[in-house]
C-alpha positions, 0 to 999 in steps of 0.5 A: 423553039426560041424559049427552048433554046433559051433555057437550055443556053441558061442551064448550059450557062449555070452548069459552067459557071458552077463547076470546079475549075479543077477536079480535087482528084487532079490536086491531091499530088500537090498536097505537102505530106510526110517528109521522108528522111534518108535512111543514112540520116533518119529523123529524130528529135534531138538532131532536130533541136541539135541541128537548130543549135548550129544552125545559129552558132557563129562558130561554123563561119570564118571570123565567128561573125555569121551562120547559116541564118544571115542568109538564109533566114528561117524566122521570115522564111529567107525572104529577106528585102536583100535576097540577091547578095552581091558579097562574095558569099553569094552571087546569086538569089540566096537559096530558100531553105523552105520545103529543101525536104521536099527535093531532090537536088536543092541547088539551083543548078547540079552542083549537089545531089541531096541536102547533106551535099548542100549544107556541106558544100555551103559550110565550104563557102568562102564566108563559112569555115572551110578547115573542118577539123577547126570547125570540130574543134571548136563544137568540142570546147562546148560541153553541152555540145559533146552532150547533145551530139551523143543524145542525138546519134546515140554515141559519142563523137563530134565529126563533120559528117554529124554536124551537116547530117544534124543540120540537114534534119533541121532544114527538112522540118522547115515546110510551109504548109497549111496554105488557102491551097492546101486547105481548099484541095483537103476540103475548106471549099471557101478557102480560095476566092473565086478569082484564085479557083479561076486561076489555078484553072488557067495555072493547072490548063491553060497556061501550062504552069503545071508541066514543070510546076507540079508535086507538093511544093510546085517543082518538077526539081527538073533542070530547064533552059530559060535563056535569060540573057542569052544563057544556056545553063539549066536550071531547077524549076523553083518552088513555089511556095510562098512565091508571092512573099518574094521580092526577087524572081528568076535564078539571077535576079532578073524581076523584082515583081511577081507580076514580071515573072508571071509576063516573062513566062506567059509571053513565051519566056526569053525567046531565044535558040537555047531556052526550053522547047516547053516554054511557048508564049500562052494566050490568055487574057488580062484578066486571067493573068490577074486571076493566076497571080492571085492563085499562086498568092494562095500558095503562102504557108503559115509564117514560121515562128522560129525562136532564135535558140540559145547557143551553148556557151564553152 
């Protein structure tokens, strides 16, 4: 009796073990596939290569000393040692423009409703040039631009309404991909070490990560209440991708390490009467924590490889 016990205790042993922490069915939902693009601004090649073009031109800023990529940098994915400016161009953790196609509200709280109302809005900024008809003006002193905007929209004419619509495209072919997850979930079995199999089995179960974490790029793009600092104001659940490139967590700020982000959310959040009823303290182990970071490090795309572009001249 005792040697059957035995062998049953050794095979129920091997069979747990051995099992996928998750089934791949339950992933597939994760995995990045074709961005849809509105209908009044469907995609096409030369508004990408147009949008990439202003993208860079300092002729949308003020002074004509910055552009969209001092901020939101797209060759190191926008993760910039200094990603909290505290200019006035920004108070709070500059938005990253990776996986934006992938939402749908972009700004960390509900100031826009799609891409084309960020990349406007953010034209308007105090740093950017907020007279649209000096912006167009100065686009159509550029022959080679009048050129591209009628290859791109099929007729000519620079407006503001292009000029965001092109830049917008641009944005929205900026997708990290080809992750160890991504490639595990389409087969790669060996793609994640064990210790990352384990933890999106504590990230997909028993952490919870996945009620608001979730879709291809790790966001429900709903609003929630952390309460950091007391605060009741929602926020977007961030993406997280290419998380673990990052040096600064939390819509302000508040941690510089993955590691404090993860603690923050794993004990329970801010604890306090005006955060979200989903964030419960969860109870996991040391190790299991150690395991869901380095889940979530498996998260990192290929590096994007951006050639700064150059911009036609008057």
């Amino acid at each position: 009796m005792y040697r059957i016990v035995s062998v049953l205790f050794f095979f129920l042993f091997v069979f747990y073990n051995c099992k996928e922490p998750v089934q791949k069915a339950e992933l597939e939902s994760f995995v990045v596939k074709n961005i849809i693009h509105p209908n009044n601004n469907p995609y096409n090649k030369d508004k990408v290569e147009l949008g990439k073009l202003l993208y860079f031109d300092k002729r949308l800023s003020l002074n004509g000393d910055t552009n969209c990529a001092i901020c939101h940098s797209v060759e190191i994915q926008n993760l910039e040692k200094n990603s909290l400016s505290r200019s006035k161009i920004h108070n709070s953790p500059v938005s990253s423009f990776t996986d934006v196609g992938l939402y749908r509200d972009v700004f960390a709280d509900p100031q826009a409703r799609d891409l084309e109302e960020v990349v406007k809005e953010r034209i308007h900024t105090a740093v950017m040039l907020k007279d649209e008809k000096t912006i167009v003006a100065r686009l159509n002193q550029v022959p080679e631009y009048r050129e591209l905007f009628e290859k791109a929209f099929g007729s000519p004419g620079i407006t503001m309404d292009r000029i965001v619509k092109a830049i917008s495209t641009f944005e929205r072919t900026i997708i990290s991909k080809n992750s160890r997850f991504d490639r595990y979930v389409m087969g790669e079995e060996s793609a994640l070490s064990p210790a990352q199999k384990r933890g999106l089995d504590v990230f997909m179960n028993k952490a919870k990560c996945s009620q608001c974490h979730k879709g291809p790029n790790f966001s429900d793009s709903e609003k929630h209440t952390t309460g950091l600092n007391g605060v009741a104001q929602k926020v977007k659940t961030p993406n997280l991708r290419d998380v673990s490139r990052k040096n600064e967590f939390m819509h302000n700020g508040e941690f510089t390490k993955l590691e404090d982000a993860v603690n923050h959310f794993v004990n329970g959040g801010a604890k306090n009467s005006v955060e979200d009823p989903l964030l419960k303290p969860t109870i996991i182990t040391e190790e299991e924590k150690k395991d869901l970071i380095e889940f979530l490090k498996s998260l990192e795309g290929e590096p994007h490889s951006l050639e700064i572009p150059k911009i036609p001249r008057a």
